[in-house]
N, C-alpha and C positions, 0 to 999 in steps of 0.2 A: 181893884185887885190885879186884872193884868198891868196896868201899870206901873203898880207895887213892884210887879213881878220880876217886870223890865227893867225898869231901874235896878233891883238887886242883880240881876244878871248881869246891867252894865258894870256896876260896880264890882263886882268877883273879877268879870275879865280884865278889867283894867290892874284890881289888886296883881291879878295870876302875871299879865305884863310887866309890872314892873318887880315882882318876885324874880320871872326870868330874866329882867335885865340885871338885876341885883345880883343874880347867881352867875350870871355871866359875869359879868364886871371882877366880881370876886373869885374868879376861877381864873380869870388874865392875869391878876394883880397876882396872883398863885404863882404861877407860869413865869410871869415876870420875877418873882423874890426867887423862884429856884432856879430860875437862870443866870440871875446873880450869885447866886452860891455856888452853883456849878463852875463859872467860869472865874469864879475870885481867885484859885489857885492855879491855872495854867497859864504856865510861862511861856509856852512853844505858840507862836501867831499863830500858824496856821491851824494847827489842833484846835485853838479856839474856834477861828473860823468856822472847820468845820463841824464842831460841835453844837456851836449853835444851829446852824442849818439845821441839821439833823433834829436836835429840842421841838423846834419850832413847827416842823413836819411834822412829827408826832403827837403836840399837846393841839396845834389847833388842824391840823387835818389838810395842811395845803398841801396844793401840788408841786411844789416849786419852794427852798427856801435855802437863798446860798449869800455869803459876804466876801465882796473883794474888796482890797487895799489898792489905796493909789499910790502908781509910784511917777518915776520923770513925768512918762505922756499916757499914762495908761492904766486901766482897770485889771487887776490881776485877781483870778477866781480859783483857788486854787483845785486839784482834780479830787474826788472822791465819788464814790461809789452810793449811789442812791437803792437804799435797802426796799422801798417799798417799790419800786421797778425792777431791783435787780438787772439794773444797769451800770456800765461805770461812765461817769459824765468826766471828759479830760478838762485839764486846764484851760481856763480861756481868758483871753488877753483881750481886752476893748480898749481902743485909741478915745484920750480924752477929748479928743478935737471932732470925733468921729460923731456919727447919729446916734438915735437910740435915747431910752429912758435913763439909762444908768451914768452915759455921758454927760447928758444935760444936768444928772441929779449932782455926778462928781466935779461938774465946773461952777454948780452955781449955789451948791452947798444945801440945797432944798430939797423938800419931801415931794414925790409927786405918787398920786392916786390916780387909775385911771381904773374906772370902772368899765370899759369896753373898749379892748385894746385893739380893735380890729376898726374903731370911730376914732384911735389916735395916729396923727400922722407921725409922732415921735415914736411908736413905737418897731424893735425892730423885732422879728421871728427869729425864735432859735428853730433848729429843725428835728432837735432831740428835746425839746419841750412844747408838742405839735398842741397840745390841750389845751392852751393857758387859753383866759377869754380876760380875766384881769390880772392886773399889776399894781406894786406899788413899792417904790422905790425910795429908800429914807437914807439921807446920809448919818456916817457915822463922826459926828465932828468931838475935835478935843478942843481944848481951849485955845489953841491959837492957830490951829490950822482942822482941814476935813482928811483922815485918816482912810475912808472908803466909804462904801456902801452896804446897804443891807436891800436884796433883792428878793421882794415874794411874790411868786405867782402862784394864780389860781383856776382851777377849773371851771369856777361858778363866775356870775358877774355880778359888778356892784358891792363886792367885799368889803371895800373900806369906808367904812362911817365912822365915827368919832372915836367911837371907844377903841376899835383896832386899830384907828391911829396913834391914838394917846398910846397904847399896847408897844405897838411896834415903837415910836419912836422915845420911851420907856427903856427898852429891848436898847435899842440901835445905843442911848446914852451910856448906858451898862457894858457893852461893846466898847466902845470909842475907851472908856477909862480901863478896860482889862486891856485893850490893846498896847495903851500907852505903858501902862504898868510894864507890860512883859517886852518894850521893849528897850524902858530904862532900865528893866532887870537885866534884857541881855548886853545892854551898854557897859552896865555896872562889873558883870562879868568878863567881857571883854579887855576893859581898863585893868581890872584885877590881874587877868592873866600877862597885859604885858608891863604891867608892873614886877610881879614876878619872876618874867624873862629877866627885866633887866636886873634886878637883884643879883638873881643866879648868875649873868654875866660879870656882874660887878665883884662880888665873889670871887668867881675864877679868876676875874684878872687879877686881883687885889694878891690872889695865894698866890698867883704865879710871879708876882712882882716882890712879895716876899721869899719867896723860895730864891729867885735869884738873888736878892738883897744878901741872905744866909750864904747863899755857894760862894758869894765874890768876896762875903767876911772870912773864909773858911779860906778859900786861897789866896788870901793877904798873910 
């Protein structure tokens, strides 16, 4: 009978294990399809950017959760105000030649996990994020080039196991296609606009080469 007993007990906890991985898993893939939807409409980069940060604060509980874009030599984070510190964090600029998790992640196009950021020699200390104990660092790539990063840090250690990687780098895919989106929309707009300039120039000069055409019929 104890036996019996045991075994049933083993068996429940293992059911109740994998219920909670189940509901966890299905609570990310949540997280993740309303993060897609969230950001399928915004045009403006950095609003995405920092919207996402923000999301991702919220549904999984980190300490730390921000995206910057690469530009020439450099990681660019753009500034926004972190609600659950009631803080404002400024803009920060990282050399891509420079140290650090986020440099290595934006030159070599790869995810890095560190479950004890104080055992990696990559990593570097913010002085307005004194908490972190882990990181984990996923680029945001598009199809023919790496667009930025996605940077989350945590208070706890040992955060990233499979599933929040698959998550994040889920996340970071969703990212990289809204970004590119919004900035062949702003391409598209831009072409638009000096298409229109020249019109309107073309225009004007056209009436004013008519209008003389008229005065010098007019004084013959």
């Amino acid at each position: 009978l104890a036996q019996t007993l045991a075994g049933s007990a083993a068996v429940a906890l293992e059911n109740a294990k994998l219920y909670s991985t189940a509901r966890q898993h299905a609570e990310q893939m949540r997280v993740v399809n309303q993060i897609g939807r969230d950001i399928s409409g915004i045009l403006d980069v950095e609003a995405l950017l920092v919207q996402v940060g923000r999301r991702l604060e919220m549904a999984f509980g980190y300490y730390h959760a921000n995206l910057g874009l690469i530009g020439a030599a450099e990681v660019m984070f753009p500034a926004r105000f972190d609600e659950r510190r009631q803080i404002m964090l400024p803009e920060l600029r990282l050399a891509l030649s420079g140290p650090g998790l986020v440099a290595w992640v934006a030159r070599q196009s790869r995810a890095r996990y560190v479950g004890d950021v104080h055992a990696d020699p990559d990593y570097l200390p913010d002085p307005l994020l004194p908490a972190t104990v882990s990181e984990a660092v996923v680029p945001l790539v598009a199809p023919d080039r790496t667009l930025g990063v996605l940077d989350i840090q945590s208070d706890q250690p040992h955060q990233w196991g499979p599933e929040a990687a698959a998550t994040l780098e889920a996340i970071g895919g969703q990212v990289a296609v809204a970004i590119d989106n919004a900035r062949l929309f702003a391409e598209a707009r831009q072409r638009a606009a000096e298409v229109s300039a020249l019109l309107a120039t073309t225009l004007a000069v056209t009436s004013t080469m008519e209008l003389d055409a008229r005065l010098q019929a007019i004084a013959e």
